[in-house]
SEZA-153642 format. One record per atom (N, C-alpha, C): residue in one letter; atom name; x, y, z. Coordinates in nm, 2 decimals, decimal comma, padded with zeros to 4 digits. Atoms other than C-alpha are relative to their C-alpha. Layout:
! SEZA-153642
REC   r    a       xx       yy       zz
REC   A   CA        X        Y        Z
...
This chain:
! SEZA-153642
REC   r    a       xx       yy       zz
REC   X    N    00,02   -00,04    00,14
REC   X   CA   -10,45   -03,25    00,16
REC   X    C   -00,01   -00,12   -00,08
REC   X    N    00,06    00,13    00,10
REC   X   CA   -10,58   -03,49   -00,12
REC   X    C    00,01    00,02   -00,12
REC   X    N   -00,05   -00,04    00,14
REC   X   CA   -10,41   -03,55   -00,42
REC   X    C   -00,09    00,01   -00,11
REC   X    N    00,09    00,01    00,08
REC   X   CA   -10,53   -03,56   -00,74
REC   X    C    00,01   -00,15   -00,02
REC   X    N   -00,04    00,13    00,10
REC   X   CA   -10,61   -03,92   -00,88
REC   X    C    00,07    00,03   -00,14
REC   X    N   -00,10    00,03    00,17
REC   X   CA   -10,37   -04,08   -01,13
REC   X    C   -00,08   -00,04   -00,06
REC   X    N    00,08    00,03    00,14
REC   X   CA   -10,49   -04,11   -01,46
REC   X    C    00,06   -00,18    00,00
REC   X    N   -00,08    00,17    00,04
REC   X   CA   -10,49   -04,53   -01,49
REC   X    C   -00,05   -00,05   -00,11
REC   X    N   -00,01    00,03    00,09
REC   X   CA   -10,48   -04,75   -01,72
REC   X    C   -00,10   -00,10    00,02
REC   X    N    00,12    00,14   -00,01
REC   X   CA   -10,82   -05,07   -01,74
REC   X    C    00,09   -00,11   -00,06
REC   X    N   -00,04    00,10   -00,03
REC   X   CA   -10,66   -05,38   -01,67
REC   X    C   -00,08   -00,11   -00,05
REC   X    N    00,10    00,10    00,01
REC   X   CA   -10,81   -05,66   -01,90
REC   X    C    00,05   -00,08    00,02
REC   X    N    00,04    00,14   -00,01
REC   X   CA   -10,92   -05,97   -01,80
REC   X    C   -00,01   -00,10   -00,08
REC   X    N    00,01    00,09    00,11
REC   X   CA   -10,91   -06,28   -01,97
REC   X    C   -00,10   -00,11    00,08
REC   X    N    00,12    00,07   -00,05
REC   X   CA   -11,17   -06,56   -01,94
REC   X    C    00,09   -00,06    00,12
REC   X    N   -00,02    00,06   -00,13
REC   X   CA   -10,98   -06,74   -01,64
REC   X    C    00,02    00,06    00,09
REC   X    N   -00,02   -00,07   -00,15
REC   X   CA   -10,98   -06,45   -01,45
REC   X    C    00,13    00,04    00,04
REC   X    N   -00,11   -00,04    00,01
REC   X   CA   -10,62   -06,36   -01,47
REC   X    C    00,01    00,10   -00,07
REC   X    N   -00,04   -00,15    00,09
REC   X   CA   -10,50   -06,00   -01,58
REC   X    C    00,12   -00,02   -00,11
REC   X    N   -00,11    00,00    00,09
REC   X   CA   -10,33   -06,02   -01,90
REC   X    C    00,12    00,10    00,06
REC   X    N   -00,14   -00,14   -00,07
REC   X   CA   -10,08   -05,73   -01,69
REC   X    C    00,03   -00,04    00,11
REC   X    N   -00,05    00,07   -00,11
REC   X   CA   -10,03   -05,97   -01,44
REC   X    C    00,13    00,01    00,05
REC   X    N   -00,16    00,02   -00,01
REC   X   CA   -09,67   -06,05   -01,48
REC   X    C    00,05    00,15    00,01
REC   X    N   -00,07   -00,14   -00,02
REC   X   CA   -09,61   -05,63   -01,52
REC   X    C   -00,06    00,02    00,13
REC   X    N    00,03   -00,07   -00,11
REC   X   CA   -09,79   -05,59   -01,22
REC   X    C    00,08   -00,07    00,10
REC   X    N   -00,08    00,09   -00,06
REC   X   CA   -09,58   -05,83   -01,03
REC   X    C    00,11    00,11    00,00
REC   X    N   -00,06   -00,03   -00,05
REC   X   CA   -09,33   -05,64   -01,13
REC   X    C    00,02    00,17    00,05
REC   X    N    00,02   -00,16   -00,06
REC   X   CA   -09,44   -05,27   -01,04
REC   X    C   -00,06   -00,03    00,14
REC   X    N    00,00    00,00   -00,08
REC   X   CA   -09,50   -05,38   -00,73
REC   X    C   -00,13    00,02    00,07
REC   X    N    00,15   -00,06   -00,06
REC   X   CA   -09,88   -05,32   -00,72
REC   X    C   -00,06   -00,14    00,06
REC   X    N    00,11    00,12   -00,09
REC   X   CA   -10,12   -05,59   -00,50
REC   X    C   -00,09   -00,03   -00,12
REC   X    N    00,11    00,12    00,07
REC   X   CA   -10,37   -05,80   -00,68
REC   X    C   -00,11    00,15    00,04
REC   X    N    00,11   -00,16   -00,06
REC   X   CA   -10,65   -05,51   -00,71
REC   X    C    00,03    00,10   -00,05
REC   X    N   -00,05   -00,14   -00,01
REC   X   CA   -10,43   -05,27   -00,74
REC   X    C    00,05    00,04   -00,13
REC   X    N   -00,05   -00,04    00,10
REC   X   CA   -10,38   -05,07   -01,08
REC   X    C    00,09    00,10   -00,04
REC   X    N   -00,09   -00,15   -00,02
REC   X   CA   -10,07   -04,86   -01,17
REC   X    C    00,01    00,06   -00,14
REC   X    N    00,02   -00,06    00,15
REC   X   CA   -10,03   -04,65   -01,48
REC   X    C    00,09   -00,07   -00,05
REC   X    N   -00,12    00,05    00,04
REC   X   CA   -09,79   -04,88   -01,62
REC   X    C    00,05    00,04   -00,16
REC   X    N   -00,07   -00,08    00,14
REC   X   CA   -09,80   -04,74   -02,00
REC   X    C   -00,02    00,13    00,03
REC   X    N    00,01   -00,19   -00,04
REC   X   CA   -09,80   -04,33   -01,86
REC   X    C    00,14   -00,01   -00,09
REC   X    N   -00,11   -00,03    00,07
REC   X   CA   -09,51   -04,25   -02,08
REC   X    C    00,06    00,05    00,11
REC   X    N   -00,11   -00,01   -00,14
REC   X   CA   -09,36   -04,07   -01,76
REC   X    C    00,02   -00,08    00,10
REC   X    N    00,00    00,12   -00,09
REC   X   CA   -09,47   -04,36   -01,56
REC   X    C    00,13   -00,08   -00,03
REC   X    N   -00,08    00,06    00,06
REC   X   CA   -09,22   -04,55   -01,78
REC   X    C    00,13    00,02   -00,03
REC   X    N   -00,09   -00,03   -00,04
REC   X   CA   -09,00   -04,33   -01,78
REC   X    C    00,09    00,00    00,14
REC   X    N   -00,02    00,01   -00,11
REC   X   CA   -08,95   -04,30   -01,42
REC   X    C    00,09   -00,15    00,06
REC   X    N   -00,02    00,16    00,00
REC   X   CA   -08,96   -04,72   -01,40
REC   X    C    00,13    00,00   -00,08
REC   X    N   -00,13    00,01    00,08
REC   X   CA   -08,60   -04,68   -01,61
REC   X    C    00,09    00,06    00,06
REC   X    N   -00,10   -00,05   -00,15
REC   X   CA   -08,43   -04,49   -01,32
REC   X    C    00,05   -00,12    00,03
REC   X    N   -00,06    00,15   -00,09
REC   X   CA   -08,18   -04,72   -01,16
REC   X    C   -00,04    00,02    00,15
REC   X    N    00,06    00,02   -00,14
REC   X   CA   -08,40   -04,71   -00,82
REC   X    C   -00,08   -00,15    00,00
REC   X    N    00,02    00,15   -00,03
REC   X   CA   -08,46   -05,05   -00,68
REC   X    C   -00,13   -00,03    00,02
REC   X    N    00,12    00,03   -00,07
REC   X   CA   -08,78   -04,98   -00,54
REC   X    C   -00,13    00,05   -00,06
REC   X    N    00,12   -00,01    00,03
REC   X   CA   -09,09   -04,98   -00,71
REC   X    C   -00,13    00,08    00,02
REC   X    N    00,13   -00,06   -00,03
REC   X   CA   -09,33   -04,86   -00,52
REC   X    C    00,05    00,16    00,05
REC   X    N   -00,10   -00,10    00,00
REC   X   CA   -09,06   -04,58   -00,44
REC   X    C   -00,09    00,14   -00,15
REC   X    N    00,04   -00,08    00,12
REC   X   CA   -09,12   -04,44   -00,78
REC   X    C   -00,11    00,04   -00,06
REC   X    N    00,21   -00,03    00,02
REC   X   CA   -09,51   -04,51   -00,82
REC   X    C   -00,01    00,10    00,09
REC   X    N    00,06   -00,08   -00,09
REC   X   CA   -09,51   -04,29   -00,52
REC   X    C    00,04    00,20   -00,01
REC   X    N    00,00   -00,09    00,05
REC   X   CA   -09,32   -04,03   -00,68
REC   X    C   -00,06    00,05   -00,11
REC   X    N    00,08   -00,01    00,12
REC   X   CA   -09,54   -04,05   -00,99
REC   X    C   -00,14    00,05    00,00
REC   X    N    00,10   -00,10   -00,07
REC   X   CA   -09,83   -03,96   -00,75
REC   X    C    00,01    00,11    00,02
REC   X    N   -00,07   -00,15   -00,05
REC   X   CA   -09,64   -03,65   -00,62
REC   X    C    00,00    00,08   -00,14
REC   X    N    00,00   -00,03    00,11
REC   X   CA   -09,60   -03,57   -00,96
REC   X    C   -00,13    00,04   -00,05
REC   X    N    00,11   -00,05    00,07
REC   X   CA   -09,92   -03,57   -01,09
REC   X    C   -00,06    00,11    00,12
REC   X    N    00,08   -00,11   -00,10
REC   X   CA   -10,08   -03,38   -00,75
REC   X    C    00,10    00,14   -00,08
REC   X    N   -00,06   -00,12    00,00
REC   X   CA   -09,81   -03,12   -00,79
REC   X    C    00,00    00,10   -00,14
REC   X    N    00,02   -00,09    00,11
REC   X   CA   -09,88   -03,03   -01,17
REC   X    C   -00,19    00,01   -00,01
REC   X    N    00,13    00,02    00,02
REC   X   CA   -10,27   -03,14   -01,18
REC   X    C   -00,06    00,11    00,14
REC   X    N    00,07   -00,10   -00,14
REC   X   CA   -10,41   -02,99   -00,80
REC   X    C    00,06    00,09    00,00
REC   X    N   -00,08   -00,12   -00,06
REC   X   CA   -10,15   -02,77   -00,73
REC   X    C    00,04    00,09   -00,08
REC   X    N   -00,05   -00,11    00,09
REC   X   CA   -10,05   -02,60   -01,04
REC   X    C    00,13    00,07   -00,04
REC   X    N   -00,18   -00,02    00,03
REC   X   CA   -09,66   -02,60   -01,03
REC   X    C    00,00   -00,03   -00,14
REC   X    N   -00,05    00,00    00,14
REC   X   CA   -09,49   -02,54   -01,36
REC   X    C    00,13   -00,05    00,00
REC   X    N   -00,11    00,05    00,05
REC   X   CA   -09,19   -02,67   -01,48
REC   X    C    00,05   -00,13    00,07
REC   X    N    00,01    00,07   -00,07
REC   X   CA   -09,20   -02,99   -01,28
REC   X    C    00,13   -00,09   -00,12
REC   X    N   -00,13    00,05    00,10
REC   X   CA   -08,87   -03,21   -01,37
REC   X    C    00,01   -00,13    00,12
REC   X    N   -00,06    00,11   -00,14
REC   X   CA   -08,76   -03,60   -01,19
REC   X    C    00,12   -00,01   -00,01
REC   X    N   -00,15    00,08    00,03
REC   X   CA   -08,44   -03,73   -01,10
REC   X    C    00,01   -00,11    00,09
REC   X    N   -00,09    00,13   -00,12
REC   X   CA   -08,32   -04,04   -00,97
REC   X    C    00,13    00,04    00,07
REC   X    N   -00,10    00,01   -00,05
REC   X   CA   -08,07   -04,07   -00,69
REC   X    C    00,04   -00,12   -00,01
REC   X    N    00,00    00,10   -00,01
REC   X   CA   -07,88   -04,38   -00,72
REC   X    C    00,04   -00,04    00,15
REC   X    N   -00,06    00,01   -00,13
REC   X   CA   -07,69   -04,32   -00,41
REC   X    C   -00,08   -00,04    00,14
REC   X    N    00,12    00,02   -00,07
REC   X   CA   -08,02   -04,28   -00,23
REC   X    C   -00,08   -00,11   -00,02
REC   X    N    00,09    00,07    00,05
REC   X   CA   -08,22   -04,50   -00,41
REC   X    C   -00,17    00,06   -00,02
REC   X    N    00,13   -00,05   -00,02
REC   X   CA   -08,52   -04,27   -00,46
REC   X    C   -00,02    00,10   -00,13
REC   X    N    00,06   -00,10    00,10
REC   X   CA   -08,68   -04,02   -00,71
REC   X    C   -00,07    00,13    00,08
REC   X    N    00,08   -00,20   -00,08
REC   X   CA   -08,73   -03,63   -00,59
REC   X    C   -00,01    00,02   -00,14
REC   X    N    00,07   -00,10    00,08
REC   X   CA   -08,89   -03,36   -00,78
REC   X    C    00,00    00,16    00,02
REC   X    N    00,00   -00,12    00,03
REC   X   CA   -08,82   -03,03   -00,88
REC   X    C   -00,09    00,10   -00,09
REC   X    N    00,09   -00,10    00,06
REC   X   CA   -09,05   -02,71   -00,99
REC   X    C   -00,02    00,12    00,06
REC   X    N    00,13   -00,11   -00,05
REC   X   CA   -09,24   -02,40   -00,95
REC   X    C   -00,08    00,04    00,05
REC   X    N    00,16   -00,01   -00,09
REC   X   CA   -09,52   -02,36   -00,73
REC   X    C   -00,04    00,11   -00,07
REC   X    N    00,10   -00,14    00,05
REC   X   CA   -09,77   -02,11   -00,88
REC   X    C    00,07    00,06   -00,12
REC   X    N   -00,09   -00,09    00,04
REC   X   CA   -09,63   -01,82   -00,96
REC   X    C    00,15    00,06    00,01
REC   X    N   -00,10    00,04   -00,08
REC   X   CA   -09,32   -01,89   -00,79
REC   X    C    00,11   -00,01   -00,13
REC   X    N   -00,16    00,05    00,10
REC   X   CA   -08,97   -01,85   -01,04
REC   X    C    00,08   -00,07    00,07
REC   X    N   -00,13    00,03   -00,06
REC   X   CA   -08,76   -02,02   -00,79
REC   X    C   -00,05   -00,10    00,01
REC   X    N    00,04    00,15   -00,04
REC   X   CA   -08,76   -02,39   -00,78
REC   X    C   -00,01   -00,09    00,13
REC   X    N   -00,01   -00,01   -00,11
REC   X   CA   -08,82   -02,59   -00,51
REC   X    C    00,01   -00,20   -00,02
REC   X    N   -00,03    00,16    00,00
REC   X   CA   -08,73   -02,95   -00,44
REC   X    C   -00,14   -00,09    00,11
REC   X    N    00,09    00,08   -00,09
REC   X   CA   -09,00   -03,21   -00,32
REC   X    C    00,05   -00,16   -00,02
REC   X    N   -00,05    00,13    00,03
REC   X   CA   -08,86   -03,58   -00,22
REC   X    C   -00,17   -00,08    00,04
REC   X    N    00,10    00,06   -00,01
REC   X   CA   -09,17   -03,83   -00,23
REC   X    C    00,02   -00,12    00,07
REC   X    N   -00,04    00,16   -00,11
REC   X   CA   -09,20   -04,13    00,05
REC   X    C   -00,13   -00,08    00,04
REC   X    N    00,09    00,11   -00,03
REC   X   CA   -09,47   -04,39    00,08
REC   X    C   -00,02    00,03    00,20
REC   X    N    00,05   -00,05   -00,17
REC   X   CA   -09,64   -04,34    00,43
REC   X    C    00,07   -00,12    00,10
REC   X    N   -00,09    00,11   -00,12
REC   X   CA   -09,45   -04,72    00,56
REC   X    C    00,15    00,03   -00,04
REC   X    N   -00,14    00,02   -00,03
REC   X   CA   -09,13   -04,61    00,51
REC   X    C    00,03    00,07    00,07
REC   X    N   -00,10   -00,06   -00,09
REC   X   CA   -08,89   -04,50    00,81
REC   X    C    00,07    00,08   -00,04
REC   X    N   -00,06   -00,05   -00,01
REC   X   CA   -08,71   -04,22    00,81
REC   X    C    00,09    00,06    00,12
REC   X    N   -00,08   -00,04   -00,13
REC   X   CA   -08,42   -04,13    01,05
REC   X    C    00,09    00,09   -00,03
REC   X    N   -00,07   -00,10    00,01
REC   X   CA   -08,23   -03,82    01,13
REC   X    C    00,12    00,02   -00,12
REC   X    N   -00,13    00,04    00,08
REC   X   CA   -07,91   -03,95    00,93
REC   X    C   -00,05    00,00   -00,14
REC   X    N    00,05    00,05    00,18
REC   X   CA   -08,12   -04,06    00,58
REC   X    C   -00,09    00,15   -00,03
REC   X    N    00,04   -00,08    00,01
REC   X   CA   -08,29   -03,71    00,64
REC   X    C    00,14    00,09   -00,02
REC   X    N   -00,15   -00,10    00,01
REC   X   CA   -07,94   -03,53    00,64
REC   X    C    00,09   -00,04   -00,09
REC   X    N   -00,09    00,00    00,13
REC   X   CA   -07,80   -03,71    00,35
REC   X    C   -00,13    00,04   -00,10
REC   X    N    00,05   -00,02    00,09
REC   X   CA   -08,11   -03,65    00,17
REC   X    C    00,02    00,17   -00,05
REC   X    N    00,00   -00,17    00,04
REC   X   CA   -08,09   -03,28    00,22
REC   X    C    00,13    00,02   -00,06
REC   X    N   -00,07   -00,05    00,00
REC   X   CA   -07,72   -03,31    00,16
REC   X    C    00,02   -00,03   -00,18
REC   X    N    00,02    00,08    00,15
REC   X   CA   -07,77   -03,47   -00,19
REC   X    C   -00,13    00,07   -00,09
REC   X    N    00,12   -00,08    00,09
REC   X   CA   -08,09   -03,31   -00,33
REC   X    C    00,02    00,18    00,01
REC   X    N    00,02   -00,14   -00,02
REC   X   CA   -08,05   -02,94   -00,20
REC   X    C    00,11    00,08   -00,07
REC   X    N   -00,13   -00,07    00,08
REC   X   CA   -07,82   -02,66   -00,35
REC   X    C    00,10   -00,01    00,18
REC   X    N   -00,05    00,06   -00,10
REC   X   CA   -07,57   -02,63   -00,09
REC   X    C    00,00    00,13    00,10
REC   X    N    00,04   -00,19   -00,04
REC   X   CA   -07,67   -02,22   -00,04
REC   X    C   -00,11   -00,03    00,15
REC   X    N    00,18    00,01   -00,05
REC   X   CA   -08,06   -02,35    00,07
REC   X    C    00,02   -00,21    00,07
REC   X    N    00,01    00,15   -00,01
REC   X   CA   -08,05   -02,66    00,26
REC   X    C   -00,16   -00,01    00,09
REC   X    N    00,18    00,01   -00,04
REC   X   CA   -08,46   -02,71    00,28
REC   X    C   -00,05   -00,07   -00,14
REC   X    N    00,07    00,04    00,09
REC   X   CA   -08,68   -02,95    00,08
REC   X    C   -00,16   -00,07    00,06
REC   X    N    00,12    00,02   -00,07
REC   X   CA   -09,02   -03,05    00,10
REC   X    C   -00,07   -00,19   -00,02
REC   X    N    00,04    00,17   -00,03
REC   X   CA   -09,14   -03,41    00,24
REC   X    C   -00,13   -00,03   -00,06
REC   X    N    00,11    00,05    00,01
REC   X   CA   -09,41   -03,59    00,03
REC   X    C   -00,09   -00,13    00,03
REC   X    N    00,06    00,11   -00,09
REC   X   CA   -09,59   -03,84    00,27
REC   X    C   -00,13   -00,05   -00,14
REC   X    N    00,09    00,08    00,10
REC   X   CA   -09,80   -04,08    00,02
REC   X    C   -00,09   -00,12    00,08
REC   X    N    00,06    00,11   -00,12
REC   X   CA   -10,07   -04,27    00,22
REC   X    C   -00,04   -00,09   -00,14
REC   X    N    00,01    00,08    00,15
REC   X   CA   -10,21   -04,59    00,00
REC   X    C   -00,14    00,02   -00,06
REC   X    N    00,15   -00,08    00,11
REC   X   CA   -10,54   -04,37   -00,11
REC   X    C    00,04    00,10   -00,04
REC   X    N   -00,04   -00,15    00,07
REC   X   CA   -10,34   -04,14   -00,27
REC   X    C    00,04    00,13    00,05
REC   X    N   -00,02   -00,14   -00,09
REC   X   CA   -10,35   -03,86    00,01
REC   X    C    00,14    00,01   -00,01
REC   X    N   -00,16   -00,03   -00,06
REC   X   CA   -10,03   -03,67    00,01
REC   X    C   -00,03    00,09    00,09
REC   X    N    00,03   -00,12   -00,11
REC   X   CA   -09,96   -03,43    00,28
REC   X    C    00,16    00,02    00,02
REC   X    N   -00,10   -00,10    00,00
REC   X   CA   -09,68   -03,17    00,28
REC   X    C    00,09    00,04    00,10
REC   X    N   -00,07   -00,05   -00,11
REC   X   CA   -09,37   -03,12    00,52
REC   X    C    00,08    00,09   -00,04
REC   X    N   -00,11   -00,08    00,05
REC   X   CA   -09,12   -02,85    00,45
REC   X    C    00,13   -00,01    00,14
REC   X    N   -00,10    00,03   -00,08
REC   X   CA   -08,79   -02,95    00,61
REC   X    C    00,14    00,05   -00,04
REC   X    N   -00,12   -00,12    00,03
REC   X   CA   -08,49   -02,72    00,66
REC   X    C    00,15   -00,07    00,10
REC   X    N   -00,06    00,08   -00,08
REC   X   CA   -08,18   -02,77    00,83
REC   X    C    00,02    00,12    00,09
REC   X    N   -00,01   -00,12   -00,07
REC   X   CA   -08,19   -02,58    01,13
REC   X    C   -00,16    00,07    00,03
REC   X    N    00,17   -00,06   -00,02
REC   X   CA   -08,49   -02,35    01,26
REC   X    C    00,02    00,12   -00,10
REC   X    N    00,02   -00,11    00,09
REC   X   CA   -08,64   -02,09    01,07
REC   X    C   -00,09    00,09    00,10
REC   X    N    00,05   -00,12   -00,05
REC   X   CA   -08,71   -01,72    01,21
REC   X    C   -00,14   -00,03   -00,06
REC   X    N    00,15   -00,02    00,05
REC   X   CA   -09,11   -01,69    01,19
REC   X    C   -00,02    00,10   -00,08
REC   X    N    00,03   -00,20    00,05
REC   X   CA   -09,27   -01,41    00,98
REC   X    C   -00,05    00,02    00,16
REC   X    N    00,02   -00,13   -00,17
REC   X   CA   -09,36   -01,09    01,25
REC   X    C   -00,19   -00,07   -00,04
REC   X    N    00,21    00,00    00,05
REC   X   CA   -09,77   -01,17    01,32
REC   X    C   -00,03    00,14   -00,02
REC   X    N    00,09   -00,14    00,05
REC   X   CA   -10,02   -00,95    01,16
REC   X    C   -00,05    00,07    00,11
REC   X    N    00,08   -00,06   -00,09
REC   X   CA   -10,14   -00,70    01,35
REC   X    C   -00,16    00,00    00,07
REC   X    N    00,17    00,12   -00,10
REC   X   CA   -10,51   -00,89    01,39
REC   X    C    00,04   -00,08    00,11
REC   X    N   -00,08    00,09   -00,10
REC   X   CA   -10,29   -01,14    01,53
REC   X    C    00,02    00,02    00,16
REC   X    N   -00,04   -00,07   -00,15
REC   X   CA   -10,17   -00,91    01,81
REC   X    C   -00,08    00,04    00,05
REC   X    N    00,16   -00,04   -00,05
REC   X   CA   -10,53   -00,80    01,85
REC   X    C   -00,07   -00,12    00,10
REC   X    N    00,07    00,12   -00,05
REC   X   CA   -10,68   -01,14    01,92
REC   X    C    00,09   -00,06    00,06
REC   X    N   -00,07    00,03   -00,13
REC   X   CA   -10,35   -01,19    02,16
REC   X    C   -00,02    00,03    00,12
REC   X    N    00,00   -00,08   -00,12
REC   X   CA   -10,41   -00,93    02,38
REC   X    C   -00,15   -00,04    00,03
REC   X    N    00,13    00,13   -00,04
REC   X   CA   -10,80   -01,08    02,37
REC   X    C   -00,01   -00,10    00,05
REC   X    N   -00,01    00,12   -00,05
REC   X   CA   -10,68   -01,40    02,47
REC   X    C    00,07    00,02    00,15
REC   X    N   -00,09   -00,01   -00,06
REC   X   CA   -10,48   -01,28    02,72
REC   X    C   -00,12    00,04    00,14
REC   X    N    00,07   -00,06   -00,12
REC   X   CA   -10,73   -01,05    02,91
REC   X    C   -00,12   -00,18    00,03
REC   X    N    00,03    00,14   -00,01
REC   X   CA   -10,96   -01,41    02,88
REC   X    C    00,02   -00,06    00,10
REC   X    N   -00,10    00,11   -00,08
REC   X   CA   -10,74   -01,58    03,04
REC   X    C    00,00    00,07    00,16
REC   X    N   -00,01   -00,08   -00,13
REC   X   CA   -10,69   -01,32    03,36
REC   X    C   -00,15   -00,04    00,04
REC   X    N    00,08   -00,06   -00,09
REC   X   CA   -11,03   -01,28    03,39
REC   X    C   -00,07   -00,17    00,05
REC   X    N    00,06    00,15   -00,05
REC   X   CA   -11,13   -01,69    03,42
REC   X    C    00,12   -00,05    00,11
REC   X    N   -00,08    00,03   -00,04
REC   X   CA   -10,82   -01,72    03,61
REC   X    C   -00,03    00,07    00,20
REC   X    N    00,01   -00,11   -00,11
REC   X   CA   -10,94   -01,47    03,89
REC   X    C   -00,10   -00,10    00,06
């Protein structure tokens, strides 16, 4: 799935070829090249979390925009963890009244069982323990995990479903013979 582009901000140049936004880009953690919304009012907001990590938060600021701009969630809200050191996101999908939690992670960082089971134990109510993983590659692409604790019952298949089983099935006998 492919986010929306962030709205950015044109980085001037001065005659030696240095970005007057140099020194802020230094400290948003962007690469030489690389532009971040650094006056977005929620961008700025965000950057005022006590999260250490920079590119942490730009990546939740992508998630953010896909999830109100592409996707069409309403009531979209951030929070810093400090404990964690990260920025999740809460909202609406669609038409959806029940909120739903999305934590945002840059596509190099590691995750392990343990920092996945304090995250759920710290973001989730303590009813619903499921939130949804937003993988951030560095062109923007997000792509969607939904992580629960524990398995989840499937829905029953549609009865097409069970149509094109029992088709697969005879298939299968008669190449098998």
């Amino acid at each position: 799935a492919v986010g929306a582009g962030p709205v950015m901000e044109t980085v001037v140049v001065g005659e030696s070829g240095e970005s007057a936004d140099s020194e802020e880009r230094e400290v948003c953690g962007a690469a030489p090249g690389e532009e971040r919304p650094l006056h977005h009012p929620t961008y700025t907001e965000m950057m005022a979390l006590d999260i250490a990590d920079s590119t942490q938060v730009y990546t939740a600021f992508l998630v953010l925009l896909d999830l109100l701009e592409a996707r069409n969630w309403k009531d979209v809200t951030y929070k810093g963890s400090e404990e964690l050191q990260l920025v999740y996101l809460q909202g609406c999908p669609g038409e959806q009244e029940e909120m739903e939690v999305v934590v945002p992670m840059p596509v190099q960082m590691t995750l392990s069982h343990e920092r996945i089971r304090r995250i759920m134990e710290c973001v989730c109510d303590q009813n619903e323990k499921e939130f949804t993983l937003a993988v951030v590659d560095s062109d923007s692409t997000v792509v969607y995990y939904q992580l629960t604790n524990g398995f989840v019952v499937p829905d029953p298949p549609d009865v097409a479903e069970e149509a094109d089983s029992k088709q697969c099935k005879k298939r299968r006998r008669k190449f098998q013979r």
